[in-house]
PDB file of N, CA, C and O in Angstrom:
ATOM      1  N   UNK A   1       7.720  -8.233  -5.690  1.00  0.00           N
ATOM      2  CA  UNK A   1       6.679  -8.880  -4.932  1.00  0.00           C
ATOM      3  C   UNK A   1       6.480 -10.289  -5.480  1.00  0.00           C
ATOM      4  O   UNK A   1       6.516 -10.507  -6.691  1.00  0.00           O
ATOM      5  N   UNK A   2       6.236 -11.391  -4.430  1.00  0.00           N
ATOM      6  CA  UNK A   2       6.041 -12.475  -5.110  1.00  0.00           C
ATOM      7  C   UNK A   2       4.535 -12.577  -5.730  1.00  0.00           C
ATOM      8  O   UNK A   2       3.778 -11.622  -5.904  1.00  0.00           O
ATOM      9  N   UNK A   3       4.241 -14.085  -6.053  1.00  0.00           N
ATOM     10  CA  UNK A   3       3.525 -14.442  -6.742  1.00  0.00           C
ATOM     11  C   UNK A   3       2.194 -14.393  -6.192  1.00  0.00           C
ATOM     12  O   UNK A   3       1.124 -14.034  -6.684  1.00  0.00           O
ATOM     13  N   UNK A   4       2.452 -14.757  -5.265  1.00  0.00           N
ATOM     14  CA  UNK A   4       1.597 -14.695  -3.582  1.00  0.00           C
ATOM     15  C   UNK A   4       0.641 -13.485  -3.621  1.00  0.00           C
ATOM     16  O   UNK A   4      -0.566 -13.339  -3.810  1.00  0.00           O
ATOM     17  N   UNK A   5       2.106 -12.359  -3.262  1.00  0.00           N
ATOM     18  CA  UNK A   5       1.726 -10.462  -2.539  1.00  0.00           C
ATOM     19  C   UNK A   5       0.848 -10.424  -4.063  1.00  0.00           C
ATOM     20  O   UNK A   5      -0.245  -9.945  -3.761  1.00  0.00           O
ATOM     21  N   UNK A   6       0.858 -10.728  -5.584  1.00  0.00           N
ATOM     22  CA  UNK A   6       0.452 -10.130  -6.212  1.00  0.00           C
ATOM     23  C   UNK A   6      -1.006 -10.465  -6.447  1.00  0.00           C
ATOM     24  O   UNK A   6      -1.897  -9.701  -6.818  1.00  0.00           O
ATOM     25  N   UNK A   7      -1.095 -12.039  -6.096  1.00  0.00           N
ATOM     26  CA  UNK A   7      -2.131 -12.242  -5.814  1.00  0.00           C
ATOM     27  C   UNK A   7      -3.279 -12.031  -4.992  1.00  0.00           C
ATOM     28  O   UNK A   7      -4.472 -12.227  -5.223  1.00  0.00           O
ATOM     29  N   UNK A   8      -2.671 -11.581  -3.964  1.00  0.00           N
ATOM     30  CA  UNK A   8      -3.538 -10.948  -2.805  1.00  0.00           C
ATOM     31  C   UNK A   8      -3.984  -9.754  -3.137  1.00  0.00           C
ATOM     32  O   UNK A   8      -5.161  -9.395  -3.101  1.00  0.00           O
ATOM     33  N   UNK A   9      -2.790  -8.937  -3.560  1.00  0.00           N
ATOM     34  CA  UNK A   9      -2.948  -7.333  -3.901  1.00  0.00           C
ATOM     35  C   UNK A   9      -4.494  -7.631  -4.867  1.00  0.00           C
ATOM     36  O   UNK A   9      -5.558  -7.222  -4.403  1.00  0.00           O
ATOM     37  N   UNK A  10      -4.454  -8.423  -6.312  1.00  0.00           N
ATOM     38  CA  UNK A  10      -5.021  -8.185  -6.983  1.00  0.00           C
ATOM     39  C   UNK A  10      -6.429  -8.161  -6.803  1.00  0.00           C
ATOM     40  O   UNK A  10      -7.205  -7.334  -7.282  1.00  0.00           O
ATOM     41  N   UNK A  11      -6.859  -9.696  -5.654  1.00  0.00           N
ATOM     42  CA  UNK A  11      -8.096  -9.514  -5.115  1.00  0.00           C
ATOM     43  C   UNK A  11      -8.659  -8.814  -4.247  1.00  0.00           C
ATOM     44  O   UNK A  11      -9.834  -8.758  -3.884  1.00  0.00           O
ATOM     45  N   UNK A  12      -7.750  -8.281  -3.932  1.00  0.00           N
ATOM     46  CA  UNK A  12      -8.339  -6.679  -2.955  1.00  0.00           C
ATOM     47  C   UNK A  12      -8.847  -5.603  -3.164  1.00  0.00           C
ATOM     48  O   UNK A  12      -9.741  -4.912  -2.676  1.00  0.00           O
ATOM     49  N   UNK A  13      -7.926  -5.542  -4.217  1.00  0.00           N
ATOM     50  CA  UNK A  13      -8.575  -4.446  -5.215  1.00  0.00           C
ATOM     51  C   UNK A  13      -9.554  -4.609  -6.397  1.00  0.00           C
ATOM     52  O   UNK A  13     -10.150  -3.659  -6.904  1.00  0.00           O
ATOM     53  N   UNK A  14      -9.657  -5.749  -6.748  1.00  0.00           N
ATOM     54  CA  UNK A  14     -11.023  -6.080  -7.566  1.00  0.00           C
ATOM     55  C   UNK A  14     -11.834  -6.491  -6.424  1.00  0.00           C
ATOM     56  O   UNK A  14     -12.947  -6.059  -6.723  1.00  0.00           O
ATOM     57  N   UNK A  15     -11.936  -7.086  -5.260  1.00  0.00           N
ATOM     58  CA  UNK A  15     -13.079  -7.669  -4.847  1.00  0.00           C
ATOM     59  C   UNK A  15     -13.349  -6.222  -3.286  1.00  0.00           C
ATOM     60  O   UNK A  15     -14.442  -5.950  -2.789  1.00  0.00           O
ATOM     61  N   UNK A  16     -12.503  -5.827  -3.041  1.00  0.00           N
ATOM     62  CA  UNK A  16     -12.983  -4.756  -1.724  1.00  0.00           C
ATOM     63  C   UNK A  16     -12.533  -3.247  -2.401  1.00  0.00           C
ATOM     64  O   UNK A  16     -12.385  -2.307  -1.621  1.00  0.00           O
ATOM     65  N   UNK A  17     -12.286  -3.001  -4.093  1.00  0.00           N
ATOM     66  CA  UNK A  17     -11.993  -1.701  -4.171  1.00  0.00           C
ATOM     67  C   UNK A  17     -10.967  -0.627  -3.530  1.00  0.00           C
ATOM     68  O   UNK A  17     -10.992   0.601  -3.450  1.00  0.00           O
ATOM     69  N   UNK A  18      -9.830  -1.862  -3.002  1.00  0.00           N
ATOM     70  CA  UNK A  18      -9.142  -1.512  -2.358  1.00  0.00           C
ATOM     71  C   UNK A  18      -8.200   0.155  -2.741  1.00  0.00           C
ATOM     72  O   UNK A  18      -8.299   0.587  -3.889  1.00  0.00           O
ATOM     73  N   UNK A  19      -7.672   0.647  -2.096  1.00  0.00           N
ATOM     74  CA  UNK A  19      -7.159   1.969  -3.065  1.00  0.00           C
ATOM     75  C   UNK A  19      -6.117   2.300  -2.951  1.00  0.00           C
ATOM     76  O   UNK A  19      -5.617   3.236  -3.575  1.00  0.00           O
ATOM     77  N   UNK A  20      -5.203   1.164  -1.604  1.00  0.00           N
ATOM     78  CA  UNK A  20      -4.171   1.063  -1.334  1.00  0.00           C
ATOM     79  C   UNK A  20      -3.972  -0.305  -0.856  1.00  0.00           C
ATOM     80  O   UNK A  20      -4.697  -0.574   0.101  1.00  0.00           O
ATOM     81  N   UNK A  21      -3.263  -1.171  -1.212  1.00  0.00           N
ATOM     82  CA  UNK A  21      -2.653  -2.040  -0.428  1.00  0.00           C
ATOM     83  C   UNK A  21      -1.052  -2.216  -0.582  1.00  0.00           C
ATOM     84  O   UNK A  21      -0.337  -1.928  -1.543  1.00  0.00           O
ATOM     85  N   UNK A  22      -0.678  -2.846   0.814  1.00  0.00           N
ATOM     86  CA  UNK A  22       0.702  -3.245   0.738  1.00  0.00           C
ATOM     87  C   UNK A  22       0.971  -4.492   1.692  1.00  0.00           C
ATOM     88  O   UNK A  22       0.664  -4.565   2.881  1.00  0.00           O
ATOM     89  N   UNK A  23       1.573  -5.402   0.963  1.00  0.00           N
ATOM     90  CA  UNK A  23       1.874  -6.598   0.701  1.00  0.00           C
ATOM     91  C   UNK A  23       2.938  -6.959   1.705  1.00  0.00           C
ATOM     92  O   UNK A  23       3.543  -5.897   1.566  1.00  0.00           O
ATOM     93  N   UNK A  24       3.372  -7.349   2.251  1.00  0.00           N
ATOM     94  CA  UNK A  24       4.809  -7.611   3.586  1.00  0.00           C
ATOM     95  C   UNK A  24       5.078  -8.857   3.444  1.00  0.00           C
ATOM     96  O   UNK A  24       4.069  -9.523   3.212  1.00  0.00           O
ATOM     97  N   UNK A  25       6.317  -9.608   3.504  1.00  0.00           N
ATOM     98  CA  UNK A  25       6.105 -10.652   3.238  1.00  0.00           C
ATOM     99  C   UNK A  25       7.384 -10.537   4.803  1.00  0.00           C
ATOM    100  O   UNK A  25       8.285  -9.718   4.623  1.00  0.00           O
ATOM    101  N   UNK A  26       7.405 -11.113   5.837  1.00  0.00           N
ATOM    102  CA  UNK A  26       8.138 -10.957   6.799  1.00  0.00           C
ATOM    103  C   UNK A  26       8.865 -12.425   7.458  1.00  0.00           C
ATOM    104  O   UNK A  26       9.249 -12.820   8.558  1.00  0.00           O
ATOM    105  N   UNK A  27       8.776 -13.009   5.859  1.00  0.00           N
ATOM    106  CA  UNK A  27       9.653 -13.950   6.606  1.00  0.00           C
ATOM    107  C   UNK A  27      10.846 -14.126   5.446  1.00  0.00           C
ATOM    108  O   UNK A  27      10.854 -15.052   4.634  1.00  0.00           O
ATOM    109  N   UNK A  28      11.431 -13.509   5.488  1.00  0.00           N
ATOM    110  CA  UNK A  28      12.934 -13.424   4.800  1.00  0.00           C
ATOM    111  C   UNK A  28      12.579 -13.831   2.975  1.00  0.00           C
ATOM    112  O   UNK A  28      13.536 -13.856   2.200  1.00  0.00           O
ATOM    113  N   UNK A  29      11.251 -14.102   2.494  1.00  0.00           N
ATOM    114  CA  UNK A  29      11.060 -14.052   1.012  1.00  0.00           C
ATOM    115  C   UNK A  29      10.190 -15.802   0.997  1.00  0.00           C
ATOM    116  O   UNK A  29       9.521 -16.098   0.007  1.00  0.00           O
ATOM    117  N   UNK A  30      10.283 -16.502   1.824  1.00  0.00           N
ATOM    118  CA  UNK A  30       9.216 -17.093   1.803  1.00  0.00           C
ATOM    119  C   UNK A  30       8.041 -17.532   1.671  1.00  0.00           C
ATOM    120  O   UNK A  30       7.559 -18.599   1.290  1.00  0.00           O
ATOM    121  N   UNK A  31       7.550 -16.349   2.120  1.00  0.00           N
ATOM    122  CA  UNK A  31       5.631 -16.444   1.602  1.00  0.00           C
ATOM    123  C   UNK A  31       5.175 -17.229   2.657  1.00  0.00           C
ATOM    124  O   UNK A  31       4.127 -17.826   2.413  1.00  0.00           O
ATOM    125  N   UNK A  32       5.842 -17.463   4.169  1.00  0.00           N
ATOM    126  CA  UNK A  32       5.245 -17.697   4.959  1.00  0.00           C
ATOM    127  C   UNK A  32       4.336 -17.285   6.372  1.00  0.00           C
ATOM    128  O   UNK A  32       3.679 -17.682   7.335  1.00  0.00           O
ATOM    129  N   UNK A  33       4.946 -16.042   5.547  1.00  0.00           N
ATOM    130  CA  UNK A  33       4.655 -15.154   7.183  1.00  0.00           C
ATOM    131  C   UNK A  33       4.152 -13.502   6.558  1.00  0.00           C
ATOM    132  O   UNK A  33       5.125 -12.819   6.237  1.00  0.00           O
ATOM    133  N   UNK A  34       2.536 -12.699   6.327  1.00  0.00           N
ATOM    134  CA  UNK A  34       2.462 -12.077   5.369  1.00  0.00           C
ATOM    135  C   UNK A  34       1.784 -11.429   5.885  1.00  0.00           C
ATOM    136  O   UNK A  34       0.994 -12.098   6.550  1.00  0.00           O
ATOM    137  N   UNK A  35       1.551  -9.909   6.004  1.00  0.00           N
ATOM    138  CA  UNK A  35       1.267  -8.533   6.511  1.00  0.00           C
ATOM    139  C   UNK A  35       0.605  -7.598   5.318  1.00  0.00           C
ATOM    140  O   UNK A  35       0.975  -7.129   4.242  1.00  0.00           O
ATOM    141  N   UNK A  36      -0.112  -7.600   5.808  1.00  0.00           N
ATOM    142  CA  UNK A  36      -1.222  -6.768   4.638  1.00  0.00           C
ATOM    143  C   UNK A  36      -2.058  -6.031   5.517  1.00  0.00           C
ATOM    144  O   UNK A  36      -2.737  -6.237   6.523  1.00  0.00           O
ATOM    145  N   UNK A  37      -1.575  -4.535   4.308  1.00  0.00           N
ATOM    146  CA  UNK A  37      -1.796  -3.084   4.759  1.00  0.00           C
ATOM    147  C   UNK A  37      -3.304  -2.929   3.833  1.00  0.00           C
ATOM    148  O   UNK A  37      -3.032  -2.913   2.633  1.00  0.00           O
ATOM    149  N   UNK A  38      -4.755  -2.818   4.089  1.00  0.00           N
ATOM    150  CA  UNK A  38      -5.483  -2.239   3.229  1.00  0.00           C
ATOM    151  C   UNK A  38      -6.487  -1.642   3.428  1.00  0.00           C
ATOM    152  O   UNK A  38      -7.468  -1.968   4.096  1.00  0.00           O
ATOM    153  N   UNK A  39      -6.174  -0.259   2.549  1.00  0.00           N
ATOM    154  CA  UNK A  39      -7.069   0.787   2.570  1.00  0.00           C
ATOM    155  C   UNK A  39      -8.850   0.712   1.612  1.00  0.00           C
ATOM    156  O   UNK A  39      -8.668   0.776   0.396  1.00  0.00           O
ATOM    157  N   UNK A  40      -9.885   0.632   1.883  1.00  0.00           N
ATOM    158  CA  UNK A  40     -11.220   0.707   1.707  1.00  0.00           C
ATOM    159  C   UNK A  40     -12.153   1.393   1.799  1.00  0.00           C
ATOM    160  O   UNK A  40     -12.175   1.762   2.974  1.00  0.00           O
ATOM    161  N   UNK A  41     -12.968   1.809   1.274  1.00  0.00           N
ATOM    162  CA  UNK A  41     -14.011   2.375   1.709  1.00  0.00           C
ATOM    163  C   UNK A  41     -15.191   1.668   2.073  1.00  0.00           C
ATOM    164  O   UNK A  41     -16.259   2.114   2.492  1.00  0.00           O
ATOM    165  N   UNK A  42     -14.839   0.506   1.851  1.00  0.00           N
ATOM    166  CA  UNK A  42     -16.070  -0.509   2.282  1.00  0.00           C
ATOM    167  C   UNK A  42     -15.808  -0.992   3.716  1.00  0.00           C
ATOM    168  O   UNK A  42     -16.763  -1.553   4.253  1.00  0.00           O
ATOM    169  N   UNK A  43     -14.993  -0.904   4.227  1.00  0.00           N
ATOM    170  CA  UNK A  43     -14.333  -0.852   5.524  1.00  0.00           C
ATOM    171  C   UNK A  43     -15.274   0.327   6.829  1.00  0.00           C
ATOM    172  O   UNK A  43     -15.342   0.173   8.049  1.00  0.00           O
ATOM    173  N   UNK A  44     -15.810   1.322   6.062  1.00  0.00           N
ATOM    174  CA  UNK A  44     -16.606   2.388   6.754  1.00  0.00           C
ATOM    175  C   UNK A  44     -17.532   1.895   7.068  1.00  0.00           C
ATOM    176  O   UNK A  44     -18.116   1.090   6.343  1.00  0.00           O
ATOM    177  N   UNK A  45     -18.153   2.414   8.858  1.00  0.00           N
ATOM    178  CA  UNK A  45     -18.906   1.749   9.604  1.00  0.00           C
ATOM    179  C   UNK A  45     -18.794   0.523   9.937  1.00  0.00           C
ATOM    180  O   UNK A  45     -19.731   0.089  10.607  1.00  0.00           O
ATOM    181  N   UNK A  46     -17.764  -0.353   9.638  1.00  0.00           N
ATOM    182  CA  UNK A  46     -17.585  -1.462  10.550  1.00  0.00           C
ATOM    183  C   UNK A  46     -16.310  -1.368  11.550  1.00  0.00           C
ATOM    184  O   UNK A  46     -15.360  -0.588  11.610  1.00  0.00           O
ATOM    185  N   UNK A  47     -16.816  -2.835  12.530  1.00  0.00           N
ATOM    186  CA  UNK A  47     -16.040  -2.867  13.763  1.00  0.00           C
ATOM    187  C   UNK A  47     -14.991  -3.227  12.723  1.00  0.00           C
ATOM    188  O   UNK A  47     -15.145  -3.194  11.502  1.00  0.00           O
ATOM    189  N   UNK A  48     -13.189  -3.801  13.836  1.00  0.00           N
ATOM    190  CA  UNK A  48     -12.537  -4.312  13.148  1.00  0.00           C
ATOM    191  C   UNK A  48     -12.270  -5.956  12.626  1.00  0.00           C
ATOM    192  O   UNK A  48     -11.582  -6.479  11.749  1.00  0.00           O
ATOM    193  N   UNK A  49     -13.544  -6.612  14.045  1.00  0.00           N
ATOM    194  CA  UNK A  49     -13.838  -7.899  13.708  1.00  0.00           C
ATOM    195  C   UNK A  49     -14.153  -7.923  12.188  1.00  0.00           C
ATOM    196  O   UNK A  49     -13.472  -8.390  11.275  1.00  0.00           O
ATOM    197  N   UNK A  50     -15.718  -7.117  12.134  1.00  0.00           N
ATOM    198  CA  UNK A  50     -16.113  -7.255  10.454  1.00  0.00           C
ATOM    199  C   UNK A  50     -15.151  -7.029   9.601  1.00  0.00           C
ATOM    200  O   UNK A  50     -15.061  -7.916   8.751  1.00  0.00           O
ATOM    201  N   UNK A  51     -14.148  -5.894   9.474  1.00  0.00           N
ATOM    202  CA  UNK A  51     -13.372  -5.831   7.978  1.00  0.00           C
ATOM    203  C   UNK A  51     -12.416  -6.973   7.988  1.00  0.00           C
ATOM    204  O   UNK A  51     -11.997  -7.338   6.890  1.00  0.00           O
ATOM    205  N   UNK A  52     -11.958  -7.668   9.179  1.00  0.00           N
ATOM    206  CA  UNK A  52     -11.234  -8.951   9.500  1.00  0.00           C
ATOM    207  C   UNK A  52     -11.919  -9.342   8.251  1.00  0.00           C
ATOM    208  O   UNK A  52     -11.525  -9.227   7.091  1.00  0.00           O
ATOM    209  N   UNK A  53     -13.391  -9.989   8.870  1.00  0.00           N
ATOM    210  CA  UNK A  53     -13.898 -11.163   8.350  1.00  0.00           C
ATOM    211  C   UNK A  53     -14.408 -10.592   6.545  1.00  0.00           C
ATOM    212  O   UNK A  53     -14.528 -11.616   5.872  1.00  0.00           O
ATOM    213  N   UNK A  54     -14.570  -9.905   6.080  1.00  0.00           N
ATOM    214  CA  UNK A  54     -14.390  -9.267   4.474  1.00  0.00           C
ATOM    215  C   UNK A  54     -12.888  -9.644   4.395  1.00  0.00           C
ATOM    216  O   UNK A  54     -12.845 -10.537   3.549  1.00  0.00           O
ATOM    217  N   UNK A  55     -11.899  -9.460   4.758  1.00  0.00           N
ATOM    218  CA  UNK A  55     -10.632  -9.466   4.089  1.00  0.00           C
ATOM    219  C   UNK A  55     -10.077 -11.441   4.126  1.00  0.00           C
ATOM    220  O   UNK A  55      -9.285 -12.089   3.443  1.00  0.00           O
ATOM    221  N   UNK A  56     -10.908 -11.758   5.180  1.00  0.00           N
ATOM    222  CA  UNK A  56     -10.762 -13.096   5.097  1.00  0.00           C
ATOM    223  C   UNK A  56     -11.380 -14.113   4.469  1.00  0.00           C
ATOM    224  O   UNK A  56     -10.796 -15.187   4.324  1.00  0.00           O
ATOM    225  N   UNK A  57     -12.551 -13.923   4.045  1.00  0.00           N
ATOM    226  CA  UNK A  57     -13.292 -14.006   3.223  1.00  0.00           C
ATOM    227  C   UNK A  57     -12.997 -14.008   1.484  1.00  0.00           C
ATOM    228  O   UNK A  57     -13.508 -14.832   0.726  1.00  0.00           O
ATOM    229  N   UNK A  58     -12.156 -13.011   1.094  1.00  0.00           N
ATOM    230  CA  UNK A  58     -11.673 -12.619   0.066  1.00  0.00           C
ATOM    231  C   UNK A  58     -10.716 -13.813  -0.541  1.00  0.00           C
ATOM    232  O   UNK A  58     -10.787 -14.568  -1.511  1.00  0.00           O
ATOM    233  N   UNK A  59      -9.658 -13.564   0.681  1.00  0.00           N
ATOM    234  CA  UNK A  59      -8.449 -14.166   0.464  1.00  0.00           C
ATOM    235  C   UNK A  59      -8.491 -16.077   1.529  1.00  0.00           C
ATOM    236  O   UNK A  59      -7.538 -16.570   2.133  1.00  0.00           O
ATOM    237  N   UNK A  60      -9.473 -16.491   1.428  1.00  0.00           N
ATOM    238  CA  UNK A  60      -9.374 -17.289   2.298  1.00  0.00           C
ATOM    239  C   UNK A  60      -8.653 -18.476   1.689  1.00  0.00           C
ATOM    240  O   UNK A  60      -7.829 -18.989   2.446  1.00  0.00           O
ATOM    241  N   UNK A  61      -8.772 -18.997   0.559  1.00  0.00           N
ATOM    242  CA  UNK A  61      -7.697 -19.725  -0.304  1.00  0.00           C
ATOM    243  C   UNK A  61      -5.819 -19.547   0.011  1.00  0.00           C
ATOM    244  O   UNK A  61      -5.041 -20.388   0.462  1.00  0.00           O
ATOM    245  N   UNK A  62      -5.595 -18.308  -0.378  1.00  0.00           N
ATOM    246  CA  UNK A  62      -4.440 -17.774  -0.443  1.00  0.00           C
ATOM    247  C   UNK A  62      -4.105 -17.994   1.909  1.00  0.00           C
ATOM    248  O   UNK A  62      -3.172 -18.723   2.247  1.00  0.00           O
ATOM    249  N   UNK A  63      -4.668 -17.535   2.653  1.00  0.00           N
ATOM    250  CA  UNK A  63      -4.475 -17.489   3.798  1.00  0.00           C
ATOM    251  C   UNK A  63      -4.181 -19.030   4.417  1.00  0.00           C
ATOM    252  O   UNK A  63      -3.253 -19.270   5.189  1.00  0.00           O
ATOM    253  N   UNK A  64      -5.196 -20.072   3.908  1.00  0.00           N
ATOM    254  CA  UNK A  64      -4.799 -21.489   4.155  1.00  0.00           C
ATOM    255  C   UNK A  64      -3.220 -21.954   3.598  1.00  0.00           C
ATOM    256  O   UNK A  64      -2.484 -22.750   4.181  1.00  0.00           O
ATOM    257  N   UNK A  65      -2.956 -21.329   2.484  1.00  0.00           N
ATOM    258  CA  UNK A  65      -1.832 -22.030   1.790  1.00  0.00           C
ATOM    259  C   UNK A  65       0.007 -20.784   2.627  1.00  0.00           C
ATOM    260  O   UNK A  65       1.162 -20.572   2.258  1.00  0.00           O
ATOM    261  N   UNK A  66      -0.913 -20.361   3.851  1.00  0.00           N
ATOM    262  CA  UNK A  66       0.752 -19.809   4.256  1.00  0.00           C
ATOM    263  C   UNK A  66       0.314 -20.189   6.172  1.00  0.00           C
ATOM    264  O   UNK A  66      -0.753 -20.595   6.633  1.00  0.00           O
ATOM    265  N   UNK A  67       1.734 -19.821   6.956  1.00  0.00           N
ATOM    266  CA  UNK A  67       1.648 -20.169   8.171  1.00  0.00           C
ATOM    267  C   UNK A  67       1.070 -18.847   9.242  1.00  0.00           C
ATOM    268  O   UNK A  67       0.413 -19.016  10.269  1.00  0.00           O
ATOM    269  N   UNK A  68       1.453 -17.732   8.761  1.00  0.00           N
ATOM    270  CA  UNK A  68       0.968 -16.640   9.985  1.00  0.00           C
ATOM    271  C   UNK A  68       0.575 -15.125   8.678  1.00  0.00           C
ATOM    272  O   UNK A  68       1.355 -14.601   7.882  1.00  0.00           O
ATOM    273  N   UNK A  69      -0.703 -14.856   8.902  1.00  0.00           N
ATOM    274  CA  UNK A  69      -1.158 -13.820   8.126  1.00  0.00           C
ATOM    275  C   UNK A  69      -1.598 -12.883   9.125  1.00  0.00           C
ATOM    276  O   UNK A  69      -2.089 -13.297  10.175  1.00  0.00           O
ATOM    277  N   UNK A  70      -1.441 -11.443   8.846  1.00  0.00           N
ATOM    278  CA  UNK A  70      -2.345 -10.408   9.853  1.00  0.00           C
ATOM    279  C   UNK A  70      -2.369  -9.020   9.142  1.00  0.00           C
ATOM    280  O   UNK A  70      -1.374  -8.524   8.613  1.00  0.00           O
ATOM    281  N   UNK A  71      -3.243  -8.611   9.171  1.00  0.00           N
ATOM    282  CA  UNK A  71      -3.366  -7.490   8.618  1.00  0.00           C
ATOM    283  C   UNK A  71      -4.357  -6.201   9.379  1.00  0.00           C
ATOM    284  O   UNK A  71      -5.055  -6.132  10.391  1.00  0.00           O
ATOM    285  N   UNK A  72      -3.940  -5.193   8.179  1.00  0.00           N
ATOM    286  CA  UNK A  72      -4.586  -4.175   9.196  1.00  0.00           C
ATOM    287  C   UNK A  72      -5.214  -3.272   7.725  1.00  0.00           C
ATOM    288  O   UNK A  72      -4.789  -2.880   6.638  1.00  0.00           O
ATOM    289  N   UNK A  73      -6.645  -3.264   8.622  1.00  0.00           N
ATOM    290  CA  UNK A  73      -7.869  -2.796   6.983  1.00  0.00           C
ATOM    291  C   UNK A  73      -8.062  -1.812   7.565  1.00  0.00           C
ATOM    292  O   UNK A  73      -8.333  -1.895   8.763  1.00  0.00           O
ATOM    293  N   UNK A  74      -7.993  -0.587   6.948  1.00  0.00           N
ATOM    294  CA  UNK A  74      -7.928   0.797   7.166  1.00  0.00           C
ATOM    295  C   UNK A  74      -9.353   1.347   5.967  1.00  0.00           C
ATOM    296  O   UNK A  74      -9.551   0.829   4.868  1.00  0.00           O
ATOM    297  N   UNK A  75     -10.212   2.545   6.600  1.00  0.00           N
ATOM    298  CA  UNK A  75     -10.601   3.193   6.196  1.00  0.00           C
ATOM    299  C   UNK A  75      -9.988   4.550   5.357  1.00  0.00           C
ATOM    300  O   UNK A  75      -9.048   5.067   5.961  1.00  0.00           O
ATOM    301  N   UNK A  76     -10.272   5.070   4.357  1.00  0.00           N
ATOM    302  CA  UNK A  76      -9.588   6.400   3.708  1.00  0.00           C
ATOM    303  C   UNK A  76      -9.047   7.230   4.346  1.00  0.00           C
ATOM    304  O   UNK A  76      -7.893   7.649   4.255  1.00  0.00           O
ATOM    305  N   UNK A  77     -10.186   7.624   5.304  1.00  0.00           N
ATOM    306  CA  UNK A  77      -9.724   8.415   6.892  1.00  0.00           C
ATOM    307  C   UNK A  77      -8.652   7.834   7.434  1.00  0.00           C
ATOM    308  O   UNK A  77      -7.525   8.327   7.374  1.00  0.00           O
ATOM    309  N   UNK A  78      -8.863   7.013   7.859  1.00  0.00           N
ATOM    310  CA  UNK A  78      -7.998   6.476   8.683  1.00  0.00           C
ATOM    311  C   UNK A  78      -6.379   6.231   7.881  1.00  0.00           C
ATOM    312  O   UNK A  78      -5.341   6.148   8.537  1.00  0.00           O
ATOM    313  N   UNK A  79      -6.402   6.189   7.194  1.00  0.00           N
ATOM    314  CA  UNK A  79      -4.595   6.099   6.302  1.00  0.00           C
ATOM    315  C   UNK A  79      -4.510   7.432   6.438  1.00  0.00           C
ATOM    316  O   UNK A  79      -3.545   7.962   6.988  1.00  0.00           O
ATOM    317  N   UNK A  80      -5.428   8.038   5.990  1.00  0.00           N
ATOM    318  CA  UNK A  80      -4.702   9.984   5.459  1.00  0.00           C
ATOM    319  C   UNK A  80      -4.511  10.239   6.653  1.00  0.00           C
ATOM    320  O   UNK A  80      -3.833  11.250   6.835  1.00  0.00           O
ATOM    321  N   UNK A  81      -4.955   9.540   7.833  1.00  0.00           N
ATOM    322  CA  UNK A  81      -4.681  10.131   8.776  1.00  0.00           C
ATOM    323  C   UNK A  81      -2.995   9.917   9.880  1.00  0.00           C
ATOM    324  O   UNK A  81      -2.375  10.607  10.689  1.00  0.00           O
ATOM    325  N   UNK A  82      -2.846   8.406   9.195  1.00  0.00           N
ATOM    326  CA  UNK A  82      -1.371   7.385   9.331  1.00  0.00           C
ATOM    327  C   UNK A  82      -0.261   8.508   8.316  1.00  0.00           C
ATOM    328  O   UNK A  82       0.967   8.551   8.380  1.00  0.00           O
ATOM    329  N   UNK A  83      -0.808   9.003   7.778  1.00  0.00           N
ATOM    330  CA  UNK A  83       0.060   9.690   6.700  1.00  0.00           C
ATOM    331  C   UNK A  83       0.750  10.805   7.468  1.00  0.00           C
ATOM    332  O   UNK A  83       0.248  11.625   8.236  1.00  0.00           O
ATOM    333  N   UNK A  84       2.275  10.619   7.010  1.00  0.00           N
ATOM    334  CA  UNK A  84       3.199  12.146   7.791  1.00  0.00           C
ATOM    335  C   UNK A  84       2.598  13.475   6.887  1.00  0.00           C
ATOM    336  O   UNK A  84       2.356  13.470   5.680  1.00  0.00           O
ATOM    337  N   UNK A  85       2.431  14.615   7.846  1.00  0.00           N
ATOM    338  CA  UNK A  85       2.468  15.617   7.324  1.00  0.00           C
ATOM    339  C   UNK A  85       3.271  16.487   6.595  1.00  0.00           C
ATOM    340  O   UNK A  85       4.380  16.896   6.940  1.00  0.00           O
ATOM    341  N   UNK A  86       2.579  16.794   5.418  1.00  0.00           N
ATOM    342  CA  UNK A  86       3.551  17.444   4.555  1.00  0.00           C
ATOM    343  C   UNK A  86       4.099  18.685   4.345  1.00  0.00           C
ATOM    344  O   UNK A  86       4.945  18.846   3.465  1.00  0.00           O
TER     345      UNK A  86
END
């Protein structure tokens, strides 16, 4: 992971308690184009505008310094529920 994904990862999980994240970097190793998977519990009871605006908020430094960011903020439920059955 670059320098970037680790940076993001790290404030996610210190600043939203994150309990999963994953980092994408989808433009061939660039750091221009970046997909972020994250799981929260602070994410519960909001729309998906609001956890948008928490995750943008967080990372809003890191989001100015690349060209296309998007992500998808998942509740606990909601991953275990993305999860294949075992």
């Amino acid at each position: 992971m670059s320098t970037l994904g680790e940076t993001i990862k790290k404030k996610l999980v210190d600043e939203l308690q994150a309990t999963h994240v994953q980092v994408t970097d989808l433009s061939s190793g660039c750091g221009q184009n970046i997909e972020v998977t994250i799981v929260s519990s602070q994410f519960e009871g909001k729309r998906l505008l609001q956890r948008h605006t928490l995750v943008n908020k967080v990372l809003k430094d890191e989001i100015a310094e690349i060209h296309a960011f998007s992500q998808k903020p998942l509740t606990p439920a909601e991953w275990a529920k993305r999860q294949p059955s075992a």
